[in-house]
C-alpha positions in Angstrom: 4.7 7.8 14.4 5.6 4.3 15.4 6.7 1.3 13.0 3.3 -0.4 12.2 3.0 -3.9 13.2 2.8 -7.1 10.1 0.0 -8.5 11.4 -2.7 -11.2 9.2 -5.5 -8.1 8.9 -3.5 -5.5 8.0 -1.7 -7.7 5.1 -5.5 -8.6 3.6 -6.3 -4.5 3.8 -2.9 -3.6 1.9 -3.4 -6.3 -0.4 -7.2 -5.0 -1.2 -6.0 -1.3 -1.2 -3.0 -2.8 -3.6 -5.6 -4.5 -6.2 -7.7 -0.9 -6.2 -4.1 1.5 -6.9 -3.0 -1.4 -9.1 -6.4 -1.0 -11.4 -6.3 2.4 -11.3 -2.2 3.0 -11.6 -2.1 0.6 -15.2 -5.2 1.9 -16.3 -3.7 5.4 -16.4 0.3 4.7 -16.3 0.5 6.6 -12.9 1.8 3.9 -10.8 -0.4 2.8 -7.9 1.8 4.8 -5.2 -0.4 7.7 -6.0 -3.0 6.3 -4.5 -1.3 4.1 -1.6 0.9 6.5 -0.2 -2.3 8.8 0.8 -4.3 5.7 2.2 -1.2 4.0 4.4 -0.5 7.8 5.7 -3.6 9.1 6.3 -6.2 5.8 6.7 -3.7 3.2 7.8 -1.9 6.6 9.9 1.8 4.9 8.5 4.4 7.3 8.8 5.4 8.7 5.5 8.6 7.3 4.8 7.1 3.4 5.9 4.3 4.7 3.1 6.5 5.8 0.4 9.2 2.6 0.8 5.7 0.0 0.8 4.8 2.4 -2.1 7.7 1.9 -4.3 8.0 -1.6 -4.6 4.7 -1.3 -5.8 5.7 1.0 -8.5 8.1 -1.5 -9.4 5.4 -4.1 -9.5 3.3 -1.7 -11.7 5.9 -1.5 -14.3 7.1 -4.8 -14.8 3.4 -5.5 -15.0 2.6 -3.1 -17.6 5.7 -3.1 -19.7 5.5 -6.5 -20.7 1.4 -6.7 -20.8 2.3 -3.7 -24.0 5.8 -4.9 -25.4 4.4 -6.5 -28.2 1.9 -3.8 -29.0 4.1 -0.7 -29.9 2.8 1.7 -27.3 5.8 1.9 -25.4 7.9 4.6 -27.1 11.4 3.5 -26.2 13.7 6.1 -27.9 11.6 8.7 -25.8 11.7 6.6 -22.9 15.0 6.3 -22.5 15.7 9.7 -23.1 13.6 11.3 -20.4 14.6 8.6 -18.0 17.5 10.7 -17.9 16.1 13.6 -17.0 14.0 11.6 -14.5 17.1 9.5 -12.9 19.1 13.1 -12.4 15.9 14.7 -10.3 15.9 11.2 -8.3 19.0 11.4 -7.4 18.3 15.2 -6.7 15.7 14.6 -4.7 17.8 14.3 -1.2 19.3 17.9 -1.7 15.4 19.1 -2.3 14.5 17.5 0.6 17.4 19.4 2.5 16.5 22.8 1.2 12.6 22.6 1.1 10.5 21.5 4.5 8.0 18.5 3.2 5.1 20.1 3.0 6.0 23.2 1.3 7.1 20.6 -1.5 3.3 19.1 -1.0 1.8 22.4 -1.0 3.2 22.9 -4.4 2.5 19.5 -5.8 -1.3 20.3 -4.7 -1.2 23.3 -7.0 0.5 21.4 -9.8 -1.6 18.6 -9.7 -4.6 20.5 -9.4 -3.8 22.8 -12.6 -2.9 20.2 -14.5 -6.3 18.6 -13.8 -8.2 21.4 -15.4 -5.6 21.6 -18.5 -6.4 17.7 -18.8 -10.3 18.7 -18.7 -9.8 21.2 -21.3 -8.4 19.1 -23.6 -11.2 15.8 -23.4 -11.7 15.5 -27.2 -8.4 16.3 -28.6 -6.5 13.3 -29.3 -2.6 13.5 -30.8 -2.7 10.9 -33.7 -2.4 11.3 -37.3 -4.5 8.7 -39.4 -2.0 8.7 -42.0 0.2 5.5 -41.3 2.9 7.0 -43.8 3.1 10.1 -41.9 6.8 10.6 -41.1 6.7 9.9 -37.0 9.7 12.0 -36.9 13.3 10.8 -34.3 11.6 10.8 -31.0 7.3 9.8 -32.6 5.9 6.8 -33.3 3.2 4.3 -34.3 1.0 1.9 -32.8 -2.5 -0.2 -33.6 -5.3 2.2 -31.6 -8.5 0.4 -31.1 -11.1 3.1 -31.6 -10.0 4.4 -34.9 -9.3 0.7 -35.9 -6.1 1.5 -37.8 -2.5 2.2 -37.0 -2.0 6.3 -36.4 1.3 8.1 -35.7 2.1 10.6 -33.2 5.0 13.2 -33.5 6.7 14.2 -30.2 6.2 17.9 -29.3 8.1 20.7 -26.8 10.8 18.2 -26.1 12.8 20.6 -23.4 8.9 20.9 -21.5 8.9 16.7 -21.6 12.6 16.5 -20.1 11.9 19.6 -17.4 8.5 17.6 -16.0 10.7 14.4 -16.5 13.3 15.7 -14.0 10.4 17.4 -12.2 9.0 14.0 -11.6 12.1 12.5 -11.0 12.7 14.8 -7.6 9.0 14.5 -6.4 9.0 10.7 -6.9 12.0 9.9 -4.3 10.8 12.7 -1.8 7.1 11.4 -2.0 7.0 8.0 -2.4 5.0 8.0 -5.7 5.4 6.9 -9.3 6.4 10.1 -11.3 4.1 9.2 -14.0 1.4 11.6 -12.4 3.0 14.6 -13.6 4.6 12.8 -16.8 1.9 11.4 -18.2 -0.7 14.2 -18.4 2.6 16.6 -19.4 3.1 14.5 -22.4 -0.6 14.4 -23.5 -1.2 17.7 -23.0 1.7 19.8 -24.2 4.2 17.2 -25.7 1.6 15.6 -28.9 2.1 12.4 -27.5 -1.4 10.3 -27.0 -2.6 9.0 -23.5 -2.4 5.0 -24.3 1.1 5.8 -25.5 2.5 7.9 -22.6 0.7 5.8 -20.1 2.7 2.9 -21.5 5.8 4.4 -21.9 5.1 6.1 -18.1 4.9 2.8 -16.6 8.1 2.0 -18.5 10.4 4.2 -16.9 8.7 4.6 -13.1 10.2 1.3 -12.5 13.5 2.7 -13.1 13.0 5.1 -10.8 11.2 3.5 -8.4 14.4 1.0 -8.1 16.4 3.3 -6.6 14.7 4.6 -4.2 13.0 1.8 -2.9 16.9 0.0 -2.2 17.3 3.5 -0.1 14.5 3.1 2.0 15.3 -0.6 2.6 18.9 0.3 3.7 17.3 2.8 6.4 14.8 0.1 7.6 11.7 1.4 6.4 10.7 -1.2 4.6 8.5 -3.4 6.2 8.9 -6.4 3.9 5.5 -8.5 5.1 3.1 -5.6 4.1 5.3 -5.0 1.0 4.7 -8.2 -0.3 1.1 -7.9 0.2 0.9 -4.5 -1.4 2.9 -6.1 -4.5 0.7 -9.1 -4.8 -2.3 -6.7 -4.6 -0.5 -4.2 -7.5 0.0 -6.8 -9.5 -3.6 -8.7 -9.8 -5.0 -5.4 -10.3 -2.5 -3.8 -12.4 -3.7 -6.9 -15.7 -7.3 -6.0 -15.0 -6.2 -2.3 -15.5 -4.7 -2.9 -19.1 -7.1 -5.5 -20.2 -10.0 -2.5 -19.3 -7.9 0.1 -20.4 -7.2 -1.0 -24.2 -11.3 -1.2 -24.9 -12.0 2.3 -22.9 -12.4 5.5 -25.0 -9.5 7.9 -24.2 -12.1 11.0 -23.6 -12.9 8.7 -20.4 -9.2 8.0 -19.2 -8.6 11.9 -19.6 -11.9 12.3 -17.2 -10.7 9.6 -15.1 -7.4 11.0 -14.8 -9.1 14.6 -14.0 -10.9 13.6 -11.3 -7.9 11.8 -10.0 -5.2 14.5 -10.0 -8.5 16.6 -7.8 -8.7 14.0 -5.4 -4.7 13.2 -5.3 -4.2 17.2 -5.0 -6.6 17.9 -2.1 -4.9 15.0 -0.3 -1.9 16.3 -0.9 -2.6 19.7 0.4 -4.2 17.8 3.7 -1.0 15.6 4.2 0.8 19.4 4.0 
């Protein structure tokens, strides 16, 4: 495929498609590259690695976003952050010897499966929420507390299957440099469903770390001249204006919905991924 051309109409359709991933990535803490690397690859017909490098400094753009619209609320669980960023950094970094050993889309072929399993867990698991109403329940070295609107109190969460966390982390990690996306599609619904940790929470604390990530990668892609810096900054602009009406909708929407929502949109993301393939 051939470098795509910066030109006045494509920069207005990446900034609308950037407002739509941004809504969508800080509503559920996936980064908007989920949704952007499928729609500059196969709408926009962007070669992939044009796609991911546009898509990371999104990511970025998510993150910053979200991590200081939630500093002052205590969602962001730092100590587990940190840690699994780790984990994370290590299958980033990783990611280039995957991509030597595996052909793409055998690695896209089995994200498809992943993501579509993972769907069904998240559906399984609609009503359950990991909070204890007790605020003087001990949150125990890696837990925590924060102010959650629809019980209208502070509840505690205790962190769960810590090895599963730090294997999806580094999971994550890999996928995110070889795909373009924010790793917070695999984290996120990881640490809800197996890990006790609560959606808001590891949304927020998802969006934390991507940036991290993202970093990386997206200085790698600008080194190789992938990175087309006029649609970039129309993607970022985008990410960002949607990525406040994301929170501001996600802190008043039941979390039974943002498990649906994010259902449906591991389905959608795991039949495109199985197209790209």
């Amino acid at each position: 495929m051939a470098m795509p051309v910066a030109t006045p109409e494509l920069a207005l359709i990446i900034f609308i498609a950037g407002v739509l991933s941004g809504i969508l990535g800080a509503l559920l803490g996936l980064g908007g590259g989920i949704f952007l690397v499928p729609f500059l690859n196969l709408v926009l017909k962007f070669p992939l690695t044009v796609a991911a490098a546009i898509s990371l400094t999104t990511v970025i753009a998510t993150s910053s976003t979200v991590s200081a619209g939630r500093a002052g609320k205590q969602l962001i669980n730092m100590r587990l952050g940190m840690l699994l960023e780790v984990a994370t950094a290590a299958g980033s970094v990783l990611g280039g010897l995957t991509a030597l050993v595996l052909r793409q889309s055998v690695l896209q072929k089995t994200f498809s499966v992943v993501a579509g399993a993972v769907a069904v867990i998240m559906l399984t698991r609609l009503q359950r929420r990991n909070v204890i109403l007790d605020p003087a329940a001990d949150p125990g070295l890696l837990g925590g507390r924060y102010f959650e609107q629809e019980s209208g109190a502070i509840v505690t969460y205790r962190v769960k299957r810590l090895p599963v966390a730090i294997t999806a982390s580094f999971l994550a990690g890999n996928i995110s440099s070889l795909l373009g996306i924010g790793g917070g599609i695999i984290k996120v619904p990881v640490l809800n469903a197996w890990c006790g940790v609560p959606l808001r929470a590891a949304a927020a604390t998802s969006a934390f770390m991507i940036g991290v990530t993202a970093t990386a990668g997206a200085v790698i892609y600008y080194g190789h001249g992938q990175l087309i810096p006029t649609l970039a900054a129309a993607a970022v602009l985008g990410v960002q204006l949607g990525s406040w009406g994301g929170m501001r909708f996600g802190q008043r929407a039941p979390a039974s919905w943002l498990k649906l929502l994010m259902a449906v949109v591991l389905f959608i993301v795991s039949i495109m991924m199985y197209m790209r393939s």
